[in-house]
PDB file as gemmi writes it, atoms N, CA and C in Angstrom:
CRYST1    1.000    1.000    1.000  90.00  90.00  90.00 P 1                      
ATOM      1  N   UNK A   1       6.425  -2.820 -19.620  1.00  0.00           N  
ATOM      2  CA  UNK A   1       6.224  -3.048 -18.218  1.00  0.00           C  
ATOM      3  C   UNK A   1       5.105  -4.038 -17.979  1.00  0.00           C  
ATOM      4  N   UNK A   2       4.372  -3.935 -18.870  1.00  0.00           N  
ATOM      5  CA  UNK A   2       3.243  -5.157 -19.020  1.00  0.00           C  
ATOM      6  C   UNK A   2       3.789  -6.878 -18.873  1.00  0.00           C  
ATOM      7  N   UNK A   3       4.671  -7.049 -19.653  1.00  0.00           N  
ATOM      8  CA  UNK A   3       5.708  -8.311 -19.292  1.00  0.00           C  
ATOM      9  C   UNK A   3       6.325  -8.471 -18.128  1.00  0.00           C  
ATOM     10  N   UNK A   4       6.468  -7.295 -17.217  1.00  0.00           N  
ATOM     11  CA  UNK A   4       7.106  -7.109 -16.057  1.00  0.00           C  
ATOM     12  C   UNK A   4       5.710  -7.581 -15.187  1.00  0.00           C  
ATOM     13  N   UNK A   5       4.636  -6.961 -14.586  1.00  0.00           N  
ATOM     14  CA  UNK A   5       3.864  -7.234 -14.107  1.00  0.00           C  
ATOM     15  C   UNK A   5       3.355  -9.161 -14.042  1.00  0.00           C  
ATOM     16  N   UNK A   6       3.181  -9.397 -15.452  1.00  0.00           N  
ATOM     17  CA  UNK A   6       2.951 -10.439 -15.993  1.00  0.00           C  
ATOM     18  C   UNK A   6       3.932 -11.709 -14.989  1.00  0.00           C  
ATOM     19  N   UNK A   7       4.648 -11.276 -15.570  1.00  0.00           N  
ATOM     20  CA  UNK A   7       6.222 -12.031 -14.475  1.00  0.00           C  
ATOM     21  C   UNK A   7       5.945 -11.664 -13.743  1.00  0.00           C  
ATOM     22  N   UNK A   8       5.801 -11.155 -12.732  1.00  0.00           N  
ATOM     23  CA  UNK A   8       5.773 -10.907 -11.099  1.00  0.00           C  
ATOM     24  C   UNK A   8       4.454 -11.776 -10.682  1.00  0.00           C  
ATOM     25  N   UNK A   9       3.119 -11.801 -11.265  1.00  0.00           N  
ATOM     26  CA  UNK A   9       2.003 -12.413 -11.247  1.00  0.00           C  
ATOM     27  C   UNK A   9       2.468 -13.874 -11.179  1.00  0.00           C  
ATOM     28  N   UNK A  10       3.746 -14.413 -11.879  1.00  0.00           N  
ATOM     29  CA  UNK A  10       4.208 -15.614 -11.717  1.00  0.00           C  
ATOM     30  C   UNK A  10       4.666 -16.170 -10.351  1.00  0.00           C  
ATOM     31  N   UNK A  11       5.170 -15.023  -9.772  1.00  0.00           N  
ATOM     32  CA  UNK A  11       6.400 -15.015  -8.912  1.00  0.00           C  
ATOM     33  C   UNK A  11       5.440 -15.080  -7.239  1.00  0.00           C  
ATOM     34  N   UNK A  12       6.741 -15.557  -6.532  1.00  0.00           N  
ATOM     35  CA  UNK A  12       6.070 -15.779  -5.266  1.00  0.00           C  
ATOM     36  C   UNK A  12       5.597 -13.955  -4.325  1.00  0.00           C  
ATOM     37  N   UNK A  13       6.136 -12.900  -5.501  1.00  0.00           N  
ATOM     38  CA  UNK A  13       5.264 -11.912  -5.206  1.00  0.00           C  
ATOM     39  C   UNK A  13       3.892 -11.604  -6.004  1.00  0.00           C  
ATOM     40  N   UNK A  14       3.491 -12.284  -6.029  1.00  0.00           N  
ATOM     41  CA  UNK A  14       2.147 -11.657  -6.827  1.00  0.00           C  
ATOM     42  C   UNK A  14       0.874 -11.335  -5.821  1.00  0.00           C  
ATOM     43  N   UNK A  15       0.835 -11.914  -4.560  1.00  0.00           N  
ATOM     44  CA  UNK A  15      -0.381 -11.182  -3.624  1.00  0.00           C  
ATOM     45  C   UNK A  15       0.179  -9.748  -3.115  1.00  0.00           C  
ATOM     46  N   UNK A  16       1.423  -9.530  -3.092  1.00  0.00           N  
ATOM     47  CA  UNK A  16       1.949  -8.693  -2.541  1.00  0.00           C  
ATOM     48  C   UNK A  16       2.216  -7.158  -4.055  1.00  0.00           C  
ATOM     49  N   UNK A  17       2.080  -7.785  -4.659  1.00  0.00           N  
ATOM     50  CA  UNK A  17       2.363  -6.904  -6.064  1.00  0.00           C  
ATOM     51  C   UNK A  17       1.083  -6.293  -6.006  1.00  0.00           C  
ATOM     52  N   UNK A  18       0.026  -7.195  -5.900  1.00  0.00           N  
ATOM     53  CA  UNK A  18      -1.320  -6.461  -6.558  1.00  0.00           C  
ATOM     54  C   UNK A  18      -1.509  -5.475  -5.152  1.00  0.00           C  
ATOM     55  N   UNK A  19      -1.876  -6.066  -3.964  1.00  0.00           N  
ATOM     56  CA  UNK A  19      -1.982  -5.100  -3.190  1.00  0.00           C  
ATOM     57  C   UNK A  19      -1.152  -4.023  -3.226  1.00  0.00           C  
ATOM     58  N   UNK A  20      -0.145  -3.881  -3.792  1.00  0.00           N  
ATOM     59  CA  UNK A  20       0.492  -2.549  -3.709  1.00  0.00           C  
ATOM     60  C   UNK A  20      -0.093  -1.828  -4.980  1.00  0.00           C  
ATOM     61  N   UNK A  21       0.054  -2.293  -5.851  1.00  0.00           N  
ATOM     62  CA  UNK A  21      -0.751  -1.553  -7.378  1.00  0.00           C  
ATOM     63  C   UNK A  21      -1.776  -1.156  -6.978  1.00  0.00           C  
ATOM     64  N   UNK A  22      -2.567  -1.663  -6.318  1.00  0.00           N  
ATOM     65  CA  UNK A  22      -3.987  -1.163  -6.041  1.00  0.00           C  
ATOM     66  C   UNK A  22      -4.114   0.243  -4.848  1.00  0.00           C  
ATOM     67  N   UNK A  23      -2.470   0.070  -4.361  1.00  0.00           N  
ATOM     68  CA  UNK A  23      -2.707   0.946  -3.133  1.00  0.00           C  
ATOM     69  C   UNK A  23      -2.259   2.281  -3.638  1.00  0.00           C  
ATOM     70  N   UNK A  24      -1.242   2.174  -4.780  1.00  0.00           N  
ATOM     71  CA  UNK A  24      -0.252   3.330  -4.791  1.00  0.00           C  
ATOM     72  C   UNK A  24      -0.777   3.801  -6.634  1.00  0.00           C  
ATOM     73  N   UNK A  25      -1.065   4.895  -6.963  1.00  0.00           N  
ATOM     74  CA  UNK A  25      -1.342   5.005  -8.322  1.00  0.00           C  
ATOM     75  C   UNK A  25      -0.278   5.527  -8.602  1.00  0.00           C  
ATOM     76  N   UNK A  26       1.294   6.068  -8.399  1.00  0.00           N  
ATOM     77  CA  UNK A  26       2.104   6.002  -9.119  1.00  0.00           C  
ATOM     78  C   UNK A  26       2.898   4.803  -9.438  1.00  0.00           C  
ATOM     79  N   UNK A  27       2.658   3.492  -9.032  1.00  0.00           N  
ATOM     80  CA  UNK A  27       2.391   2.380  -9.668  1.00  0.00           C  
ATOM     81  C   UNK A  27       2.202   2.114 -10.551  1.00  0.00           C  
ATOM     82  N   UNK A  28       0.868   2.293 -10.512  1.00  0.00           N  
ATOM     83  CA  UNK A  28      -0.675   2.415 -11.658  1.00  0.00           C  
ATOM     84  C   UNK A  28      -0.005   2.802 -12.490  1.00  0.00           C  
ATOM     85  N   UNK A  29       0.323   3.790 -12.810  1.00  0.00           N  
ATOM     86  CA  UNK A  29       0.701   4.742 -13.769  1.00  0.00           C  
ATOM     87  C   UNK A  29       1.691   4.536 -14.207  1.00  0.00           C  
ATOM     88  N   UNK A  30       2.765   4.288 -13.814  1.00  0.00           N  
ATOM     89  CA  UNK A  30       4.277   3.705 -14.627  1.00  0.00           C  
ATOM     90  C   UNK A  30       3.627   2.315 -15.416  1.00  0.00           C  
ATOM     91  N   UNK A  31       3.127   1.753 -14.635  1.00  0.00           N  
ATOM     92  CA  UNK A  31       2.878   0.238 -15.110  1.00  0.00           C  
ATOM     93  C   UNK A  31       2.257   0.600 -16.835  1.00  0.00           C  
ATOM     94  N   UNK A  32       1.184   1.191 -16.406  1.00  0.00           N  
ATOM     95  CA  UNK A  32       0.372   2.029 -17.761  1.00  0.00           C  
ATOM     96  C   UNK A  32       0.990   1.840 -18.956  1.00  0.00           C  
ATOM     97  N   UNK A  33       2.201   3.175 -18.423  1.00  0.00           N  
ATOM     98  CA  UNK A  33       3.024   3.923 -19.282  1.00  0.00           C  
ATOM     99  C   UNK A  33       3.976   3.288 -20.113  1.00  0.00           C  
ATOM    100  N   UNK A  34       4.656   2.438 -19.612  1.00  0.00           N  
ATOM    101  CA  UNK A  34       5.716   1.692 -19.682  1.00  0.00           C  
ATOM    102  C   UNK A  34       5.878   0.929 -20.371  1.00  0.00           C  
ATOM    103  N   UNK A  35       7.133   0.292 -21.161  1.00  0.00           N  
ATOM    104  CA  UNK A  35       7.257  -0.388 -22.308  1.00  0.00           C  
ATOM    105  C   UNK A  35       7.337  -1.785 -21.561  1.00  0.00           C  
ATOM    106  N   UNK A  36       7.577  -3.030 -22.511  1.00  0.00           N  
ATOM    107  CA  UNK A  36       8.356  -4.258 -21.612  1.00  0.00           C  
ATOM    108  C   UNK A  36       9.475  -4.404 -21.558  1.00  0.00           C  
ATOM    109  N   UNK A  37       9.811  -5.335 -20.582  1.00  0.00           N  
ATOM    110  CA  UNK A  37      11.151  -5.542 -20.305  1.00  0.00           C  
ATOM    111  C   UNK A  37      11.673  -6.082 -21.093  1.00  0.00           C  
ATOM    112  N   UNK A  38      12.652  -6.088 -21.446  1.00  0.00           N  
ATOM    113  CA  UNK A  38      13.775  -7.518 -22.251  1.00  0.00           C  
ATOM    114  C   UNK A  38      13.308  -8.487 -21.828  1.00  0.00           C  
ATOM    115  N   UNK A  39      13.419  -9.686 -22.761  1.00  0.00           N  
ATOM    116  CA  UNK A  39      13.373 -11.028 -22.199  1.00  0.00           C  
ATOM    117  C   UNK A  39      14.651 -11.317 -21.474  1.00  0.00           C  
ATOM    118  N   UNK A  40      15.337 -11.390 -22.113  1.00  0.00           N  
ATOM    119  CA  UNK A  40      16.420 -11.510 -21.097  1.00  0.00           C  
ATOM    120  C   UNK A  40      15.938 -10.909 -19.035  1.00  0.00           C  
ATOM    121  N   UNK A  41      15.755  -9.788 -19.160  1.00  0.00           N  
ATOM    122  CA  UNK A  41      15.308  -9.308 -18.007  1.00  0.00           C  
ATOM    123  C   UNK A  41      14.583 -10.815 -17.205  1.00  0.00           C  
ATOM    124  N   UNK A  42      13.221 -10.411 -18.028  1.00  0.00           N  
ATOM    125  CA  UNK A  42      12.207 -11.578 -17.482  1.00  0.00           C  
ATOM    126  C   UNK A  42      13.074 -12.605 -17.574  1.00  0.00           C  
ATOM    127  N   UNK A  43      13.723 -13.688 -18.278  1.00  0.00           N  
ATOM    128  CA  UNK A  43      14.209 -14.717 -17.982  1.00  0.00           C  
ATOM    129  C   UNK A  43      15.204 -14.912 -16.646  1.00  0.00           C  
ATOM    130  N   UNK A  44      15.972 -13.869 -16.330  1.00  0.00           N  
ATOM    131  CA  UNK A  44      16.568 -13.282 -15.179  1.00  0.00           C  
ATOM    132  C   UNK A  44      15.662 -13.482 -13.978  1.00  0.00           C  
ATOM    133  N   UNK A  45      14.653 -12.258 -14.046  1.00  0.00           N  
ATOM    134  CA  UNK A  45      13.124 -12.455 -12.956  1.00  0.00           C  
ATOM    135  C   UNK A  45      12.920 -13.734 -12.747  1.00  0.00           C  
ATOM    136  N   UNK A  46      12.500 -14.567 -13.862  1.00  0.00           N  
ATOM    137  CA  UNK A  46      12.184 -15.328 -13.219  1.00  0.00           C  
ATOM    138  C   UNK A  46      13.099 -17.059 -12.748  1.00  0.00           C  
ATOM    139  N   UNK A  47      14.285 -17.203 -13.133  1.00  0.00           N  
ATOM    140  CA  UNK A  47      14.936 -17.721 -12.778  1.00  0.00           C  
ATOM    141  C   UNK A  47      15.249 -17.249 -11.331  1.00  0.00           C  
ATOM    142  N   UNK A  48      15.759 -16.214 -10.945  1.00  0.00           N  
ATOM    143  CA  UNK A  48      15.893 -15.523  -9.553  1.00  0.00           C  
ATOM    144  C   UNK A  48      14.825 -16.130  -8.332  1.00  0.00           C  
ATOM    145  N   UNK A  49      13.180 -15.711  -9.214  1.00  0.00           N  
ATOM    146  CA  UNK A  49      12.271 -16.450  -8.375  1.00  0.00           C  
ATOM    147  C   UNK A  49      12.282 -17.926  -8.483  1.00  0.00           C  
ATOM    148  N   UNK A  50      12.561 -18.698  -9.402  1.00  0.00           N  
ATOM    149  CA  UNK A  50      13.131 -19.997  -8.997  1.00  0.00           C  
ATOM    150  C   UNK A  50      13.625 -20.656  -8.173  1.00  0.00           C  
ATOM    151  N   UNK A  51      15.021 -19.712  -8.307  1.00  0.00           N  
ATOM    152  CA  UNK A  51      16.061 -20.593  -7.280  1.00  0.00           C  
ATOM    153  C   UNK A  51      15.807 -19.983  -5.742  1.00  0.00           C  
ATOM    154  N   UNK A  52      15.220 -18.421  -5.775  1.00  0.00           N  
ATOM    155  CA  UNK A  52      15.666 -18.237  -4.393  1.00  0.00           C  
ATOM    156  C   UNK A  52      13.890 -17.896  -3.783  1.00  0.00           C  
ATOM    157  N   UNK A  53      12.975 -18.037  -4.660  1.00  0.00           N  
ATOM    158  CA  UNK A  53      11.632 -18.144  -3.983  1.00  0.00           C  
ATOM    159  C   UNK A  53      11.120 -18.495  -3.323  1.00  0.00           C  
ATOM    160  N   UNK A  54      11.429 -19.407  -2.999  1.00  0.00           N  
ATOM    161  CA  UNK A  54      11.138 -20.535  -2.207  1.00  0.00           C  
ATOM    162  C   UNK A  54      11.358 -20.371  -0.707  1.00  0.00           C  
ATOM    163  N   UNK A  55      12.739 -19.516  -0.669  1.00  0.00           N  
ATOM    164  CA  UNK A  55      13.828 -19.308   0.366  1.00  0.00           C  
ATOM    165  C   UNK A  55      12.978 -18.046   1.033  1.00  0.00           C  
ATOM    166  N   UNK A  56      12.908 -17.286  -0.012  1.00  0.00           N  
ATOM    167  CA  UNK A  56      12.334 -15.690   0.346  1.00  0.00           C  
ATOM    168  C   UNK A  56      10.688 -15.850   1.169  1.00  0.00           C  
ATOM    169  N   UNK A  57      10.271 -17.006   0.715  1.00  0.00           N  
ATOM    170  CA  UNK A  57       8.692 -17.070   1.094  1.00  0.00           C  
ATOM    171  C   UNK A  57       8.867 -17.570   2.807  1.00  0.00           C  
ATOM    172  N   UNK A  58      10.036 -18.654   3.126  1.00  0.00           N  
ATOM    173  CA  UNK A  58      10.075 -18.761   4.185  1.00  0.00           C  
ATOM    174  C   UNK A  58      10.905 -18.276   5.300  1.00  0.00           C  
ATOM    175  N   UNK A  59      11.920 -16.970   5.009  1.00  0.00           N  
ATOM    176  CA  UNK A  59      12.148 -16.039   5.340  1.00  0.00           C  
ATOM    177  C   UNK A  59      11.803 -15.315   5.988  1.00  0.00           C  
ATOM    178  N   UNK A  60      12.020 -14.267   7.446  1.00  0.00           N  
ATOM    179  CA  UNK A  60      11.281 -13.592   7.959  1.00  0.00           C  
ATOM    180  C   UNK A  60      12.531 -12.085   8.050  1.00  0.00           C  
ATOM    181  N   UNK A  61      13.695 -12.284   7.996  1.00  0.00           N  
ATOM    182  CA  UNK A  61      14.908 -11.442   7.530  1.00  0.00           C  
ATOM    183  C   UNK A  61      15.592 -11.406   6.613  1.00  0.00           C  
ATOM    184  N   UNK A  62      16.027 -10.302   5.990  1.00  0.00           N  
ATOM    185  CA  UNK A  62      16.514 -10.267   4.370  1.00  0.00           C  
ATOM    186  C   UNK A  62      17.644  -9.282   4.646  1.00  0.00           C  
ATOM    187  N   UNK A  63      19.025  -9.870   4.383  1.00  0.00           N  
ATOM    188  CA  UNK A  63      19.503  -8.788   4.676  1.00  0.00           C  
ATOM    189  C   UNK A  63      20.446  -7.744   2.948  1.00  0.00           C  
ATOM    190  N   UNK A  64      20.164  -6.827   2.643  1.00  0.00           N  
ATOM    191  CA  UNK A  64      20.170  -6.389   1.356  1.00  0.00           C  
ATOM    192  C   UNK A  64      21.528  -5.714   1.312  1.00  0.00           C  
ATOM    193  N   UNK A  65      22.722  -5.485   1.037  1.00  0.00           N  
ATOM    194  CA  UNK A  65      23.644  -5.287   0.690  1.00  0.00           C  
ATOM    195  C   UNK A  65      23.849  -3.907  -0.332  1.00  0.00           C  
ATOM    196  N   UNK A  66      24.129  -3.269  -0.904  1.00  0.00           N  
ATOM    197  CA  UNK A  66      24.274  -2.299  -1.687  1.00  0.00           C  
ATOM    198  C   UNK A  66      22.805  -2.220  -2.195  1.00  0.00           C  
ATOM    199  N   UNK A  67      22.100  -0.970  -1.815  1.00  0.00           N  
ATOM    200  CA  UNK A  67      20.768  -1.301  -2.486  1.00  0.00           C  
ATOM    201  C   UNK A  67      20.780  -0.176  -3.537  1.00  0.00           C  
ATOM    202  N   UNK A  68      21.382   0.320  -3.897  1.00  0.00           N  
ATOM    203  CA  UNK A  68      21.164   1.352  -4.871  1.00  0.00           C  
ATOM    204  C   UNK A  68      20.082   2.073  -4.673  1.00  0.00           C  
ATOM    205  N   UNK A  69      18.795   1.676  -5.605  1.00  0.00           N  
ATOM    206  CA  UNK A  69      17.457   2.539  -5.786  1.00  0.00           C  
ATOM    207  C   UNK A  69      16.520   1.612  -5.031  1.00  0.00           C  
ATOM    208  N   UNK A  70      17.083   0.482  -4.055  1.00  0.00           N  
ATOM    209  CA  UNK A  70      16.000   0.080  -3.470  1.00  0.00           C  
ATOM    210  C   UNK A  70      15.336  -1.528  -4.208  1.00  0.00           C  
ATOM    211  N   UNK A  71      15.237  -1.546  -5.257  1.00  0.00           N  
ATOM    212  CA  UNK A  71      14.388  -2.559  -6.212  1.00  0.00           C  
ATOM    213  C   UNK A  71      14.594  -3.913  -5.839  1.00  0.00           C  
ATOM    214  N   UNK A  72      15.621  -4.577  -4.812  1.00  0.00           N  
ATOM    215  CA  UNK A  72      15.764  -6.102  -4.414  1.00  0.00           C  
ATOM    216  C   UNK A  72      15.235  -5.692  -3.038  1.00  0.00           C  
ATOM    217  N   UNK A  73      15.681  -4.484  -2.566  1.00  0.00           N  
ATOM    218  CA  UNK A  73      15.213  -4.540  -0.639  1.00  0.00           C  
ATOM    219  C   UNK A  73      13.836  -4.454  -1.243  1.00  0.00           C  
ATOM    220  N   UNK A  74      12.683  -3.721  -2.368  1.00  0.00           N  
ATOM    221  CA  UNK A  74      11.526  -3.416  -2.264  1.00  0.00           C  
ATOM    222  C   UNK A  74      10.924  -4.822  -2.798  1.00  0.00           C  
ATOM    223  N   UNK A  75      11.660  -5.371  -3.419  1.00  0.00           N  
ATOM    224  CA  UNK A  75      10.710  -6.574  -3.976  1.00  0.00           C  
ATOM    225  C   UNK A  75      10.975  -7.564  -2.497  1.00  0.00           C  
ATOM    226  N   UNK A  76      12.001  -8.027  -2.056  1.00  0.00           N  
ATOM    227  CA  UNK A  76      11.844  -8.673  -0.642  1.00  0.00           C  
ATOM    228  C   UNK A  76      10.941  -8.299   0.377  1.00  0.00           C  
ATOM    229  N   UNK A  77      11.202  -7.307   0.258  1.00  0.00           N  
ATOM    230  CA  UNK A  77      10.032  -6.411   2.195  1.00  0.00           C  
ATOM    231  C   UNK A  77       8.541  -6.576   1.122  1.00  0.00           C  
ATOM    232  N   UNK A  78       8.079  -6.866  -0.094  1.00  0.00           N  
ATOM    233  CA  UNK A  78       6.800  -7.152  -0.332  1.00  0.00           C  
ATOM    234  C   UNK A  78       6.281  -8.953  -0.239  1.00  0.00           C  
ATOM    235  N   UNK A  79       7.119  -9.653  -0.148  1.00  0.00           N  
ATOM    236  CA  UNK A  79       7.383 -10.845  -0.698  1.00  0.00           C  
ATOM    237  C   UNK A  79       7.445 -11.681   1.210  1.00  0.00           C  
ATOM    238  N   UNK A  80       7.944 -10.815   1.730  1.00  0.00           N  
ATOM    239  CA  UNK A  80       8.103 -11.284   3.096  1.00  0.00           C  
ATOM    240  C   UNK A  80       6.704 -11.448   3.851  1.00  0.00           C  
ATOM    241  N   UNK A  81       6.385 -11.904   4.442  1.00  0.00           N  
ATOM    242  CA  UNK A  81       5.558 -12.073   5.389  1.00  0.00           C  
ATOM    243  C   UNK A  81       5.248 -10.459   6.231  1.00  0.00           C  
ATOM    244  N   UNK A  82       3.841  -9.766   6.963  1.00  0.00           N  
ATOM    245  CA  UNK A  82       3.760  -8.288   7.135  1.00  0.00           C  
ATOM    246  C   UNK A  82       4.846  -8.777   8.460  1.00  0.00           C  
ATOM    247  N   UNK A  83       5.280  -9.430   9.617  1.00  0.00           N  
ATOM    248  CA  UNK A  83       6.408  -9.303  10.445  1.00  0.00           C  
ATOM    249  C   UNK A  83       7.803  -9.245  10.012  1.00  0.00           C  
ATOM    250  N   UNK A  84       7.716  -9.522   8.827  1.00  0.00           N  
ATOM    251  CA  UNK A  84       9.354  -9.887   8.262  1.00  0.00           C  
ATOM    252  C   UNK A  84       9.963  -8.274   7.861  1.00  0.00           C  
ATOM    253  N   UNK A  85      11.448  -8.332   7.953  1.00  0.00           N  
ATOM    254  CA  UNK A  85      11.851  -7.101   8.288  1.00  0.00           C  
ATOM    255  C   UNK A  85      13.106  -7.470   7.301  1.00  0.00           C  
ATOM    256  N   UNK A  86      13.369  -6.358   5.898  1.00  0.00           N  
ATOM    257  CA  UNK A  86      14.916  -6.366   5.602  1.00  0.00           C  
ATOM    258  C   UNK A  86      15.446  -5.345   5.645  1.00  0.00           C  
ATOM    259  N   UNK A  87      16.602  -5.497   6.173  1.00  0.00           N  
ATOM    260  CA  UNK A  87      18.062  -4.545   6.660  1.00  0.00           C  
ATOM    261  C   UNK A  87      18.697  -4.178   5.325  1.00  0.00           C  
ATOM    262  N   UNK A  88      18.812  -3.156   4.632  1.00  0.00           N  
ATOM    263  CA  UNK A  88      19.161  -2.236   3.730  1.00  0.00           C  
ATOM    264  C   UNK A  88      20.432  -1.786   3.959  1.00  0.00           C  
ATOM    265  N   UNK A  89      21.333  -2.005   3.310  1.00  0.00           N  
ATOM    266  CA  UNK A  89      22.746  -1.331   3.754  1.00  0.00           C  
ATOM    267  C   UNK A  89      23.349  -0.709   2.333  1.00  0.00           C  
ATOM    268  N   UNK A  90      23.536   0.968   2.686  1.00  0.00           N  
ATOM    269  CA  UNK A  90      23.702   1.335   1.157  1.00  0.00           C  
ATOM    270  C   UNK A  90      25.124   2.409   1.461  1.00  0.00           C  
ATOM    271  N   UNK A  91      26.508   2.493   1.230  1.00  0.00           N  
ATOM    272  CA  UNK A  91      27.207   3.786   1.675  1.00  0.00           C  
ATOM    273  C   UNK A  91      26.568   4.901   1.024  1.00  0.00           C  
ATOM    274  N   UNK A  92      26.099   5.368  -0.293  1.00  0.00           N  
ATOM    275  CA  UNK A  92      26.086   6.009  -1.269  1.00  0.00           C  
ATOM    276  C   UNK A  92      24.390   6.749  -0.472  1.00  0.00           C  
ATOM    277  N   UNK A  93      24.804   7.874   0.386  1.00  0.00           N  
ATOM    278  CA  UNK A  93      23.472   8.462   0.971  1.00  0.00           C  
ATOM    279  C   UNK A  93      22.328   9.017  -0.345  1.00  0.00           C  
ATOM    280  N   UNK A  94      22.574   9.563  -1.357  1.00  0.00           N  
ATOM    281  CA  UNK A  94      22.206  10.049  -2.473  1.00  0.00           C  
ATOM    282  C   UNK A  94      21.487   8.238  -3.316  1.00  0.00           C  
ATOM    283  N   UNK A  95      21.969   7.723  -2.961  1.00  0.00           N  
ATOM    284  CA  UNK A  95      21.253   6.411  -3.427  1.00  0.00           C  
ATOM    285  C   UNK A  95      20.261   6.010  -2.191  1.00  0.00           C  
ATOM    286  N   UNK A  96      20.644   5.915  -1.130  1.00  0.00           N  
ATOM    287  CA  UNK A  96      19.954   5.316   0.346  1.00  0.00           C  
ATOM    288  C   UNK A  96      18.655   6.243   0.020  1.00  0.00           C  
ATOM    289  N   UNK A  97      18.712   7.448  -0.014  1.00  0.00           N  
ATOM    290  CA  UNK A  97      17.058   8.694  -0.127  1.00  0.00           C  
ATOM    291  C   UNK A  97      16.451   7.964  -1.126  1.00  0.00           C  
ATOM    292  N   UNK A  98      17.339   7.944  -2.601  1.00  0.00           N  
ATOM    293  CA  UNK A  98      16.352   7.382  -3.225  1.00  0.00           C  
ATOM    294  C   UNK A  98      15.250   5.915  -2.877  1.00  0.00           C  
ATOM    295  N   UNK A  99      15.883   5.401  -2.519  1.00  0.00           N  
ATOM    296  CA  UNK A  99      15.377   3.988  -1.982  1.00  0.00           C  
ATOM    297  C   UNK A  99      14.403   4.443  -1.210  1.00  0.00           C  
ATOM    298  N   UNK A 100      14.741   4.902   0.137  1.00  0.00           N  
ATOM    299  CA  UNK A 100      13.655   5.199   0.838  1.00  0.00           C  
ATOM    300  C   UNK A 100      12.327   6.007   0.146  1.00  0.00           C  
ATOM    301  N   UNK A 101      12.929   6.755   0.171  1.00  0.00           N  
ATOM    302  CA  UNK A 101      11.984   7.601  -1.023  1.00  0.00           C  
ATOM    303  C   UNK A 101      10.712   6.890  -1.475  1.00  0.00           C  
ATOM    304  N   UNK A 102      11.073   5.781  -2.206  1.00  0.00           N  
ATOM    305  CA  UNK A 102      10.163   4.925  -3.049  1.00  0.00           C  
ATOM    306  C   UNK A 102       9.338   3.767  -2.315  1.00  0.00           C  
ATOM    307  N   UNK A 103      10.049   3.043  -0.994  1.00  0.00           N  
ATOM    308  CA  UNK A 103       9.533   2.355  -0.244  1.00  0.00           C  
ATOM    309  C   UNK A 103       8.493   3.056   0.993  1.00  0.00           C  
ATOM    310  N   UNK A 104       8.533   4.477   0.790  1.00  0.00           N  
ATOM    311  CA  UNK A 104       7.729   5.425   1.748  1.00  0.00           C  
ATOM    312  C   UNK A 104       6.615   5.423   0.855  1.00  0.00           C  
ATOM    313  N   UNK A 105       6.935   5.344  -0.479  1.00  0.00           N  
ATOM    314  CA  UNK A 105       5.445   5.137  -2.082  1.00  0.00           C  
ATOM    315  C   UNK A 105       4.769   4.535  -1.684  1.00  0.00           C  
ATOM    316  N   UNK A 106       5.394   2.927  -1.502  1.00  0.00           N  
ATOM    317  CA  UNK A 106       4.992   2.033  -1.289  1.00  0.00           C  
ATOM    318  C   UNK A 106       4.339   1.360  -0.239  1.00  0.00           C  
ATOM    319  N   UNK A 107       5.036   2.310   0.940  1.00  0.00           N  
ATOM    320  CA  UNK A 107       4.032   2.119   2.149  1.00  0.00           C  
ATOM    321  C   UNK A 107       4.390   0.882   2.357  1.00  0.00           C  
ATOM    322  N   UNK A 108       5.827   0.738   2.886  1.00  0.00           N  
ATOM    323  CA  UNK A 108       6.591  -0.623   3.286  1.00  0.00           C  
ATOM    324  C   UNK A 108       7.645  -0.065   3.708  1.00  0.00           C  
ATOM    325  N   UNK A 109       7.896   0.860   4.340  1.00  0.00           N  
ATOM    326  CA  UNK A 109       9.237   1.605   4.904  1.00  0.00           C  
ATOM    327  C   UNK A 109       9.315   1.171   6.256  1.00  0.00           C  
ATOM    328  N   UNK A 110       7.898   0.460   7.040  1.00  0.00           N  
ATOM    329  CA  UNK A 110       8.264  -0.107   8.317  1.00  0.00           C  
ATOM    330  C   UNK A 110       9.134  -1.343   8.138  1.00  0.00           C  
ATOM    331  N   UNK A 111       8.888  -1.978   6.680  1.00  0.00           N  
ATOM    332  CA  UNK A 111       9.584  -3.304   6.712  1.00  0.00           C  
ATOM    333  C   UNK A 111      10.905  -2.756   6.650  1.00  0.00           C  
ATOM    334  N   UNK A 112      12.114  -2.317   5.896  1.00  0.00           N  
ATOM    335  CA  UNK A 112      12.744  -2.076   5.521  1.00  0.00           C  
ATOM    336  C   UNK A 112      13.738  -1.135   6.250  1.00  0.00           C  
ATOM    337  N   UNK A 113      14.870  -1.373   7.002  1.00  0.00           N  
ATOM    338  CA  UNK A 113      15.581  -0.494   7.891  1.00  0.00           C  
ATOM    339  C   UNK A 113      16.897   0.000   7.088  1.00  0.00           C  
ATOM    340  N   UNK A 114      17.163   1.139   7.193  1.00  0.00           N  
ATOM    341  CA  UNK A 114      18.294   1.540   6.688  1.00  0.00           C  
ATOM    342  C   UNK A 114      19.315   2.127   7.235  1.00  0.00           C  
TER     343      UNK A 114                                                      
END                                                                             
């Protein structure tokens, strides 16, 4: 997870990464714990922030499509500007809790509508 962080520090979330690490210690603590990602992963990460970083920084709506556990609506609603707002659309209610769930961690559940 150390490679994960590392990459994100790259990425056009990195003011938004640390302030949350610093806010939330079950953060802290996975980050800790945690092995690294695949490269592959990271090469993924950060190609993603490549092509669509740019887009996301000047963005003020995101609209998220199947979110499963949340992890593209949570990295957008950190990455957005504090007015910017993304729309979460999940059928799978047992997936939608989880999401929320984690963006209530994060203390970004105003960004994020579901």
């Amino acid at each position: 997870m150390k490679a994960f962080s590392r990459g994100l520090s790259k990425s056009c979330m990195s003011r938004s990464f640390k302030e949350l690490e610093t806010k939330n210690p079950y953060l802290e603590y996975c980050l800790k714990m945690s092995t690294s990602l695949p490269s592959q992963v990271e090469d993924l990460l950060e190609s993603t922030r490549t092509e669509f970083g740019d887009k996301l920084l000047s963005s003020t709506q995101v609209l998220d499509i199947g979110v499963y556990t949340g992890a593209s609506a949570m990295t957008a609603a950190l990455a957005l500007p504090d007015t910017g707002q993304v729309y979460a659309l999940e059928k799978i209610k047992k997936h939608a809790n989880v999401a929320k769930k984690y963006m209530q961690m994060a203390d970004i559940s105003d960004k994020v509508t579901f």
